[in-house]
N, C-alpha and C positions, 0 to 999 in steps of 0.2 A: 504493500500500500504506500510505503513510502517512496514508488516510483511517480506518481503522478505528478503530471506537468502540465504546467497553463501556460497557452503561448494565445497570439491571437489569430484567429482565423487566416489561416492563407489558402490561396485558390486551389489547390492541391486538398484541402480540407471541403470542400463544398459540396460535393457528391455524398461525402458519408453525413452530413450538417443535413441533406435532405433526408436520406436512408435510416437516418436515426429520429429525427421527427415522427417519420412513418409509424417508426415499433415503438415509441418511446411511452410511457405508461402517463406523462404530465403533457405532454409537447401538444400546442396551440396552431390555429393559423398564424398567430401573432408572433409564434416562435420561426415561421417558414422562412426561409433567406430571399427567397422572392419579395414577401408583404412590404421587407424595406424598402424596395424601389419605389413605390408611388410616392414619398413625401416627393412635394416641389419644391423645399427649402433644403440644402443641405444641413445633416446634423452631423453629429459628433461620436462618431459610430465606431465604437472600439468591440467588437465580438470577440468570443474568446473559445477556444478549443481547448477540453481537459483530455489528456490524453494519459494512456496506463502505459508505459513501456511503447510508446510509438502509437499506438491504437486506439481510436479515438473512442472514450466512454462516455461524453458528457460535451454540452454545446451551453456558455452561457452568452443572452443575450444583451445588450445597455452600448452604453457610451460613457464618455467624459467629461463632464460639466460643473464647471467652478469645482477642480481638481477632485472631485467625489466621483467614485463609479455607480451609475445611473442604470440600475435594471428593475424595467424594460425603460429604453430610449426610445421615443416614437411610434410605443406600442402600448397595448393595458396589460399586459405578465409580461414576468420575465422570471428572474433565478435557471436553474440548470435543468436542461431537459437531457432524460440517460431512462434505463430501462433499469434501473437496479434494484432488486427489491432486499438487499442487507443494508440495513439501518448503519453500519460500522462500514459499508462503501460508502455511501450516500455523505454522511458526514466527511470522510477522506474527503469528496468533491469541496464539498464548503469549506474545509479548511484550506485547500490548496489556493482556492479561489481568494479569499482571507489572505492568505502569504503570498499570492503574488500580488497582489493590491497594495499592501501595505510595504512591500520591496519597489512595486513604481512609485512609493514617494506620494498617493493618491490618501487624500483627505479622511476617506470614509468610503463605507457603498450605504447607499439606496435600495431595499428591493422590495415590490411588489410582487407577490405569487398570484393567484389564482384562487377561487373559493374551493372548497374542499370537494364537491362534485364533477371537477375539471378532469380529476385521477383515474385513471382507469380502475386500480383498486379500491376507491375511495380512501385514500390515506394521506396524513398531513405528513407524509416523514418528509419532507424538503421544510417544511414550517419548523420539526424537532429538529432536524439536522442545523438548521440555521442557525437554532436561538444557543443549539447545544456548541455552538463556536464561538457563541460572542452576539451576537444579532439580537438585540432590542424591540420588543415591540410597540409600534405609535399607536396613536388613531386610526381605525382603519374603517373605510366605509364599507358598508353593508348592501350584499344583492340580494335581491328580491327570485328566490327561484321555486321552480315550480316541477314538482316531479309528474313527468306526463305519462298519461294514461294508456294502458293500453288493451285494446281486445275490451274486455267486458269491465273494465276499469274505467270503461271514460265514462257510464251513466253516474257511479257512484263520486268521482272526480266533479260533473258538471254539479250534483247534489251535494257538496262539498263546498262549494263554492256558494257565496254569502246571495241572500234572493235576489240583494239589487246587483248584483253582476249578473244573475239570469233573468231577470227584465231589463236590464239595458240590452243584451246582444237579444231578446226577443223584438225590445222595439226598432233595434236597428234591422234588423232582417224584414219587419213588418214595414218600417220607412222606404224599402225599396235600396237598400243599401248594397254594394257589391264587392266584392274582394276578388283582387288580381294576383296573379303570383308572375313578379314579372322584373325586367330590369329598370334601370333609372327612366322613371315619367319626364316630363319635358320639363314641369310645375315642381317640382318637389323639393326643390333646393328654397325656390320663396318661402312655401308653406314652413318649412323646418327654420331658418331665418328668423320669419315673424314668429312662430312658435317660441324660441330659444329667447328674442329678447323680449318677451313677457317676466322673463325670469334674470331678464341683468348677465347673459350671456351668449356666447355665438357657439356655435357649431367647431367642432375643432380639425373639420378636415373641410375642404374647399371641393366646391362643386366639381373640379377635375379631379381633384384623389378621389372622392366617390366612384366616380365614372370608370375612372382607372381601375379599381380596386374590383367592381362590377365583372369589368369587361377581362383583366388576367385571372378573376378565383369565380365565373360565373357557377360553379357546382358549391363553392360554401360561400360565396358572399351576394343576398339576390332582398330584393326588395318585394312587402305585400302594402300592396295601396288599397283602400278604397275609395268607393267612389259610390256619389250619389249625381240620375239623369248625368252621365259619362263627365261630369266631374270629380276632381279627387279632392277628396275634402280630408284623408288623413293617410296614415302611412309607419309601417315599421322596418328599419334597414335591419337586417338580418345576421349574423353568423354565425357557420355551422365552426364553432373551434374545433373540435375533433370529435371524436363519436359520443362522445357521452354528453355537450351541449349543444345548445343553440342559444345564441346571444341576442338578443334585443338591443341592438347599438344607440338607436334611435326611437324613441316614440315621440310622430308626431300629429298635430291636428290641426284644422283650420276651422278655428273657434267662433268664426261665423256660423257655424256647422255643425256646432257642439251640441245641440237636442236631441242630435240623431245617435249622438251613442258609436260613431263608427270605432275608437278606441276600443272599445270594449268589446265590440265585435273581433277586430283584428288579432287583439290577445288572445281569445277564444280559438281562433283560425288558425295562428300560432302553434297553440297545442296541440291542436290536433295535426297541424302540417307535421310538428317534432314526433307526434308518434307514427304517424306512415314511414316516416326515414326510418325509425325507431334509433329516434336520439330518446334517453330516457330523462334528460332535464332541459327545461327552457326558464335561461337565468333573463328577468327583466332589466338586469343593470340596477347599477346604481340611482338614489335620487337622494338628488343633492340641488341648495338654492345655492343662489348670493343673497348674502345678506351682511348689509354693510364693508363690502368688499371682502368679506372673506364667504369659505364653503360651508354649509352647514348642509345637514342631512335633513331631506322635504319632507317632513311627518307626512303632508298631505297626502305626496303623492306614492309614497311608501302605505298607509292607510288604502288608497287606492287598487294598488298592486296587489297587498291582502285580500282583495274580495275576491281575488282567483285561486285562495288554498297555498297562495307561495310563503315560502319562509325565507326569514332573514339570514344567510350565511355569511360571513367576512371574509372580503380580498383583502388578506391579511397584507400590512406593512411593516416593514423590518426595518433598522439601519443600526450600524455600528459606527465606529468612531476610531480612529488611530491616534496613540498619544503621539506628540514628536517629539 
Protein backbone atom coordinates (compact mmCIF):
# COMPACT_ATOMS: atom_id res chain seq x y z
CA UNK A 1 0.00 0.00 0.00
CA UNK A 2 2.80 2.01 0.43
CA UNK A 3 3.27 2.15 -3.34
CA UNK A 4 0.63 4.52 -4.20
CA UNK A 5 1.32 7.57 -6.36
CA UNK A 6 -0.57 10.66 -7.21
CA UNK A 7 0.60 12.26 -10.38
CA UNK A 8 -1.76 14.33 -12.55
CA UNK A 9 -3.55 13.04 -15.29
CA UNK A 10 -1.42 12.67 -18.57
CA UNK A 11 -2.81 11.67 -21.87
CA UNK A 12 -1.58 8.31 -21.62
CA UNK A 13 -4.00 8.14 -18.49
CA UNK A 14 -7.33 8.93 -20.34
CA UNK A 15 -8.52 5.77 -21.80
CA UNK A 16 -8.35 3.97 -18.21
CA UNK A 17 -9.96 7.75 -16.48
CA UNK A 18 -12.89 6.47 -18.85
CA UNK A 19 -12.79 2.57 -18.31
CA UNK A 20 -12.67 3.15 -14.67
CA UNK A 21 -15.64 5.58 -14.44
CA UNK A 22 -17.58 2.76 -16.33
CA UNK A 23 -16.91 -0.13 -13.31
CA UNK A 24 -16.25 2.30 -10.62
CA UNK A 25 -18.84 1.73 -7.78
CA UNK A 26 -19.08 6.03 -6.87
CA UNK A 27 -18.17 7.49 -10.56
CA UNK A 28 -20.70 10.21 -11.82
CA UNK A 29 -21.21 11.85 -15.35
CA UNK A 30 -19.77 14.76 -13.42
CA UNK A 31 -16.67 12.46 -12.86
CA UNK A 32 -16.46 11.69 -17.18
CA UNK A 33 -13.39 13.42 -18.67
CA UNK A 34 -15.56 14.50 -21.48
CA UNK A 35 -18.22 16.73 -19.01
CA UNK A 36 -15.20 19.10 -18.62
CA UNK A 37 -15.05 20.24 -22.02
CA UNK A 38 -18.40 22.30 -22.30
CA UNK A 39 -17.27 25.03 -19.62
CA UNK A 40 -16.77 28.30 -22.06
CA UNK A 41 -14.44 29.98 -19.56
CA UNK A 42 -11.27 28.26 -18.97
CA UNK A 43 -10.62 26.96 -15.38
CA UNK A 44 -8.10 25.80 -13.37
CA UNK A 45 -8.18 22.12 -13.99
CA UNK A 46 -5.46 20.00 -12.11
CA UNK A 47 -6.99 16.10 -12.32
CA UNK A 48 -5.14 13.77 -10.69
CA UNK A 49 -4.31 9.83 -11.25
CA UNK A 50 -3.62 7.51 -8.08
CA UNK A 51 -2.00 4.83 -9.26
CA UNK A 52 -0.69 1.28 -7.28
CA UNK A 53 2.73 0.25 -8.75
CA UNK A 54 2.05 1.99 -12.28
CA UNK A 55 -1.75 0.85 -12.43
CA UNK A 56 -4.12 3.04 -12.36
CA UNK A 57 -6.67 2.48 -9.10
CA UNK A 58 -8.39 5.74 -8.55
CA UNK A 59 -9.11 9.14 -10.68
CA UNK A 60 -9.59 12.32 -8.41
CA UNK A 61 -11.34 15.17 -9.98
CA UNK A 62 -10.92 19.47 -8.93
CA UNK A 63 -8.57 22.18 -9.67
CA UNK A 64 -6.42 24.95 -8.17
CA UNK A 65 -8.00 27.85 -6.63
CA UNK A 66 -6.46 30.54 -4.33
CA UNK A 67 -3.68 27.70 -3.65
CA UNK A 68 -6.56 25.14 -2.13
CA UNK A 69 -7.37 21.97 -4.20
CA UNK A 70 -10.95 22.23 -5.20
CA UNK A 71 -12.93 18.81 -5.78
CA UNK A 72 -15.07 18.94 -8.00
CA UNK A 73 -13.92 22.05 -10.02
CA UNK A 74 -16.66 22.83 -12.45
CA UNK A 75 -18.79 20.19 -11.56
CA UNK A 76 -21.25 19.16 -8.37
CA UNK A 77 -18.94 15.69 -6.97
CA UNK A 78 -15.87 15.06 -6.86
CA UNK A 79 -13.36 13.13 -4.34
CA UNK A 80 -11.94 9.65 -5.83
CA UNK A 81 -13.70 7.42 -8.07
CA UNK A 82 -11.85 3.59 -7.80
CA UNK A 83 -13.85 0.26 -7.54
CA UNK A 84 -12.57 -0.74 -4.10
CA UNK A 85 -14.58 -2.17 -1.75
CA UNK A 86 -11.45 -2.60 1.49
CA UNK A 87 -12.13 0.24 3.63
CA UNK A 88 -7.98 0.06 4.47
CA UNK A 89 -7.42 0.63 0.33
CA UNK A 90 -9.99 3.29 0.19
CA UNK A 91 -8.38 5.34 2.85
CA UNK A 92 -4.46 4.47 1.30
CA UNK A 93 -6.30 6.73 -1.61
CA UNK A 94 -7.19 9.80 0.70
CA UNK A 95 -4.08 9.66 2.28
CA UNK A 96 -1.88 9.60 -0.74
CA UNK A 97 -4.02 12.33 -2.04
CA UNK A 98 -3.44 14.40 1.49
CA UNK A 99 0.55 13.88 0.89
CA UNK A 100 0.70 14.92 -2.40
CA UNK A 101 -1.38 18.16 -1.70
CA UNK A 102 0.25 19.00 1.15
CA UNK A 103 4.04 18.29 -0.65
CA UNK A 104 2.71 20.91 -3.62
CA UNK A 105 2.91 23.55 -1.15
CA UNK A 106 -1.23 23.62 -1.69
CA UNK A 107 -3.23 25.43 1.10
CA UNK A 108 -5.93 22.82 1.88
CA UNK A 109 -8.50 20.61 -0.20
CA UNK A 110 -12.13 21.31 -0.61
CA UNK A 111 -14.20 18.36 -1.33
CA UNK A 112 -17.76 17.77 -2.03
CA UNK A 113 -18.88 13.93 -2.43
CA UNK A 114 -22.10 12.85 -3.48
CA UNK A 115 -25.36 11.84 -1.27
CA UNK A 116 -25.07 8.48 -0.08
CA UNK A 117 -27.59 6.82 -2.98
CA UNK A 118 -24.93 7.92 -5.66
CA UNK A 119 -22.98 4.40 -4.59
CA UNK A 120 -23.42 1.41 -6.00
CA UNK A 121 -23.25 -0.33 -2.73
CA UNK A 122 -24.99 2.31 -0.94
CA UNK A 123 -21.91 3.09 1.34
CA UNK A 124 -20.40 6.28 2.66
CA UNK A 125 -16.62 4.67 2.89
CA UNK A 126 -15.04 7.68 0.69
CA UNK A 127 -17.03 10.11 3.56
CA UNK A 128 -15.18 7.47 6.41
CA UNK A 129 -12.11 7.35 4.50
CA UNK A 130 -11.91 11.10 4.32
CA UNK A 131 -12.79 12.35 7.69
CA UNK A 132 -10.43 9.08 8.85
CA UNK A 133 -7.27 11.39 7.34
CA UNK A 134 -7.96 14.46 8.55
CA UNK A 135 -11.02 15.93 6.58
CA UNK A 136 -13.57 18.03 8.42
CA UNK A 137 -16.86 18.27 8.04
CA UNK A 138 -18.81 21.88 7.15
CA UNK A 139 -22.28 22.77 6.36
CA UNK A 140 -23.48 20.70 3.83
CA UNK A 141 -26.76 21.18 1.97
CA UNK A 142 -29.28 18.66 1.71
CA UNK A 143 -31.15 16.68 -1.58
CA UNK A 144 -34.24 16.04 -1.75
CA UNK A 145 -34.52 12.21 -3.07
CA UNK A 146 -36.86 10.04 -3.81
CA UNK A 147 -36.77 6.21 -4.09
CA UNK A 148 -38.63 5.29 -7.30
CA UNK A 149 -41.14 2.86 -7.61
CA UNK A 150 -41.34 0.05 -9.31
CA UNK A 151 -43.72 -2.67 -10.98
CA UNK A 152 -46.53 -2.72 -8.36
CA UNK A 153 -44.71 -0.01 -6.05
CA UNK A 154 -45.63 2.91 -7.99
CA UNK A 155 -49.76 2.66 -6.77
CA UNK A 156 -48.40 2.45 -3.10
CA UNK A 157 -45.56 5.27 -3.88
CA UNK A 158 -48.31 7.77 -5.68
CA UNK A 159 -50.46 6.84 -2.15
CA UNK A 160 -47.48 7.89 -0.24
CA UNK A 161 -47.33 10.85 -1.49
CA UNK A 162 -49.04 13.85 0.41
CA UNK A 163 -53.11 14.42 -1.33
CA UNK A 164 -52.05 17.93 -2.49
CA UNK A 165 -49.33 16.53 -4.64
CA UNK A 166 -52.17 14.04 -6.11
CA UNK A 167 -54.52 16.86 -6.86
CA UNK A 168 -52.17 19.13 -8.25
CA UNK A 169 -50.75 16.47 -11.06
CA UNK A 170 -54.77 15.43 -11.27
CA UNK A 171 -55.52 19.14 -12.11
CA UNK A 172 -52.79 19.46 -14.24
CA UNK A 173 -53.59 16.55 -16.57
CA UNK A 174 -57.28 17.70 -16.30
CA UNK A 175 -55.91 21.59 -17.57
CA UNK A 176 -54.90 19.80 -20.72
CA UNK A 177 -51.25 19.86 -19.65
CA UNK A 178 -48.54 17.85 -21.65
CA UNK A 179 -45.05 16.44 -21.10
CA UNK A 180 -42.34 16.05 -23.67
CA UNK A 181 -39.36 14.14 -23.25
CA UNK A 182 -37.00 15.94 -25.59
CA UNK A 183 -33.82 18.11 -26.13
CA UNK A 184 -33.34 21.82 -25.42
CA UNK A 185 -36.83 23.96 -26.60
CA UNK A 186 -36.11 27.05 -28.25
CA UNK A 187 -37.87 29.18 -24.97
CA UNK A 188 -36.38 27.54 -22.20
CA UNK A 189 -33.28 29.34 -21.30
CA UNK A 190 -35.90 32.75 -20.64
CA UNK A 191 -38.22 30.72 -18.72
CA UNK A 192 -35.29 29.38 -16.26
CA UNK A 193 -33.72 33.10 -16.28
CA UNK A 194 -36.85 34.68 -15.16
CA UNK A 195 -37.59 31.74 -12.88
CA UNK A 196 -33.99 32.00 -11.14
CA UNK A 197 -34.16 35.63 -10.54
CA UNK A 198 -37.27 35.50 -8.46
CA UNK A 199 -34.91 34.09 -6.09
CA UNK A 200 -31.77 36.62 -6.39
CA UNK A 201 -29.91 34.22 -8.75
CA UNK A 202 -28.90 33.12 -12.23
CA UNK A 203 -28.54 29.95 -13.79
CA UNK A 204 -25.00 28.76 -13.47
CA UNK A 205 -24.39 27.31 -16.96
CA UNK A 206 -25.08 29.40 -20.14
CA UNK A 207 -27.57 28.64 -22.76
CA UNK A 208 -24.40 27.11 -24.87
CA UNK A 209 -23.06 24.65 -22.19
CA UNK A 210 -26.64 23.44 -21.89
CA UNK A 211 -26.99 22.87 -25.45
CA UNK A 212 -23.53 21.58 -25.50
CA UNK A 213 -23.94 19.20 -22.66
CA UNK A 214 -27.43 18.12 -24.58
CA UNK A 215 -26.04 17.46 -27.77
CA UNK A 216 -22.32 15.30 -26.49
CA UNK A 217 -24.27 13.18 -23.37
CA UNK A 218 -27.89 13.01 -25.23
CA UNK A 219 -28.43 9.37 -23.52
CA UNK A 220 -27.84 11.00 -19.77
CA UNK A 221 -28.38 14.47 -20.17
CA UNK A 222 -32.13 15.39 -21.86
CA UNK A 223 -34.69 17.77 -20.86
CA UNK A 224 -38.82 17.04 -19.82
CA UNK A 225 -40.82 20.21 -20.63
CA UNK A 226 -44.37 20.99 -20.47
CA UNK A 227 -46.50 22.57 -22.07
CA UNK A 228 -49.86 23.96 -22.17
CA UNK A 229 -52.10 24.66 -26.09
CA UNK A 230 -48.03 23.96 -27.42
CA UNK A 231 -46.75 26.37 -25.16
CA UNK A 232 -44.05 25.52 -22.55
CA UNK A 233 -44.85 26.90 -19.46
CA UNK A 234 -42.31 24.72 -17.22
CA UNK A 235 -39.46 22.27 -17.56
CA UNK A 236 -36.86 19.87 -15.67
CA UNK A 237 -33.15 19.45 -17.15
CA UNK A 238 -32.29 16.06 -16.20
CA UNK A 239 -29.29 13.75 -15.38
CA UNK A 240 -28.91 10.35 -15.47
CA UNK A 241 -25.34 10.39 -13.09
CA UNK A 242 -24.87 6.78 -13.35
CA UNK A 243 -27.29 3.81 -12.66
CA UNK A 244 -28.48 4.39 -9.57
CA UNK A 245 -29.63 8.40 -10.14
CA UNK A 246 -31.23 10.70 -11.91
CA UNK A 247 -30.71 14.29 -11.19
CA UNK A 248 -33.10 17.10 -11.39
CA UNK A 249 -30.41 19.98 -12.21
CA UNK A 250 -33.10 22.37 -12.83
CA UNK A 251 -36.68 22.84 -11.99
CA UNK A 252 -38.40 25.37 -13.73
CA UNK A 253 -41.73 27.30 -14.34
CA UNK A 254 -43.34 30.09 -15.86
CA UNK A 255 -45.40 31.49 -13.04
CA UNK A 256 -47.77 33.01 -15.26
CA UNK A 257 -48.77 29.44 -15.58
CA UNK A 258 -48.55 28.58 -12.11
CA UNK A 259 -52.44 27.36 -11.46
CA UNK A 260 -51.99 24.73 -13.74
CA UNK A 261 -49.63 22.72 -11.51
CA UNK A 262 -47.34 21.74 -14.58
CA UNK A 263 -44.36 21.31 -11.63
CA UNK A 264 -45.98 18.93 -10.04
CA UNK A 265 -46.91 17.07 -12.82
CA UNK A 266 -43.22 16.96 -14.26
CA UNK A 267 -41.81 15.52 -10.81
CA UNK A 268 -44.42 12.85 -11.06
CA UNK A 269 -43.26 12.08 -14.97
CA UNK A 270 -39.87 12.17 -13.43
CA UNK A 271 -40.43 9.11 -11.46
CA UNK A 272 -41.92 7.20 -13.27
CA UNK A 273 -39.59 8.03 -16.49
CA UNK A 274 -36.57 6.85 -13.56
CA UNK A 275 -38.35 3.71 -13.13
CA UNK A 276 -38.78 2.50 -16.83
CA UNK A 277 -34.76 3.06 -17.09
CA UNK A 278 -34.85 1.54 -13.77
CA UNK A 279 -32.78 4.11 -12.02
CA UNK A 280 -33.87 3.36 -8.50
CA UNK A 281 -33.41 7.10 -7.20
CA UNK A 282 -34.54 10.40 -8.49
CA UNK A 283 -32.58 13.09 -6.38
CA UNK A 284 -34.58 16.69 -6.73
CA UNK A 285 -31.37 18.79 -5.96
CA UNK A 286 -30.68 20.97 -3.63
CA UNK A 287 -32.88 24.14 -2.58
CA UNK A 288 -31.35 26.69 -1.47
CA UNK A 289 -32.35 30.81 -1.59
CA UNK A 290 -30.30 34.04 -1.36
CA UNK A 291 -30.94 35.73 1.37
CA UNK A 292 -29.18 38.78 2.14
CA UNK A 293 -26.24 37.75 -0.10
CA UNK A 294 -25.60 34.70 1.21
CA UNK A 295 -27.10 30.74 0.70
CA UNK A 296 -29.57 29.46 2.96
CA UNK A 297 -31.58 26.20 2.53
CA UNK A 298 -35.49 27.11 0.98
CA UNK A 299 -37.76 25.57 3.64
CA UNK A 300 -40.32 26.32 1.06
CA UNK A 301 -39.23 24.67 -1.56
CA UNK A 302 -37.72 21.74 0.37
CA UNK A 303 -41.41 21.58 2.08
CA UNK A 304 -42.56 21.40 -1.57
CA UNK A 305 -40.39 18.41 -2.66
CA UNK A 306 -41.63 16.45 0.55
CA UNK A 307 -45.03 16.08 -0.85
CA UNK A 308 -43.59 13.48 -3.25
CA UNK A 309 -42.24 10.86 -0.27
CA UNK A 310 -38.47 12.20 -0.97
CA UNK A 311 -36.06 12.57 1.86
CA UNK A 312 -33.55 14.63 2.83
CA UNK A 313 -29.84 13.17 2.24
CA UNK A 314 -26.53 15.33 2.44
CA UNK A 315 -23.84 16.13 -0.26
CA UNK A 316 -21.66 15.92 2.32
CA UNK A 317 -18.63 18.65 2.48
CA UNK A 318 -15.37 18.16 3.63
CA UNK A 319 -12.09 20.27 3.83
CA UNK A 320 -8.92 20.15 5.80
CA UNK A 321 -6.36 22.57 6.25
CA UNK A 322 -2.40 22.25 6.03
CA UNK A 323 -0.35 23.93 8.86
CA UNK A 324 2.85 25.74 7.30
Amino acid sequence: MDNLKVEPIKPGDESGWDALRSVSRNGTIFHARKFFSYHTEKLPFSHLAVKDKGKLMAVITGGIINHRYISPCGASYGGAIHNENSLARVIEIYKAWVNYCRKEGYLGIDLTLAPLVYDRDFSQIDYYAAESVGFENILSPASSVIKVPRGREKRNWILSCESSARRAVRKAIKSGVKIKFNSPSQNFYKILVKNKARNESKPVHSESEIRWLCSNFPKEIFFLNAYLNNQEIAGLWLFKCNSQVILTFYIYNNYDFQEYRATDLLIYKAALLASEMKIPYLDLGVSEETIGGEQQPSLSLIRFKMKYASHLLLRPKLKINFKK
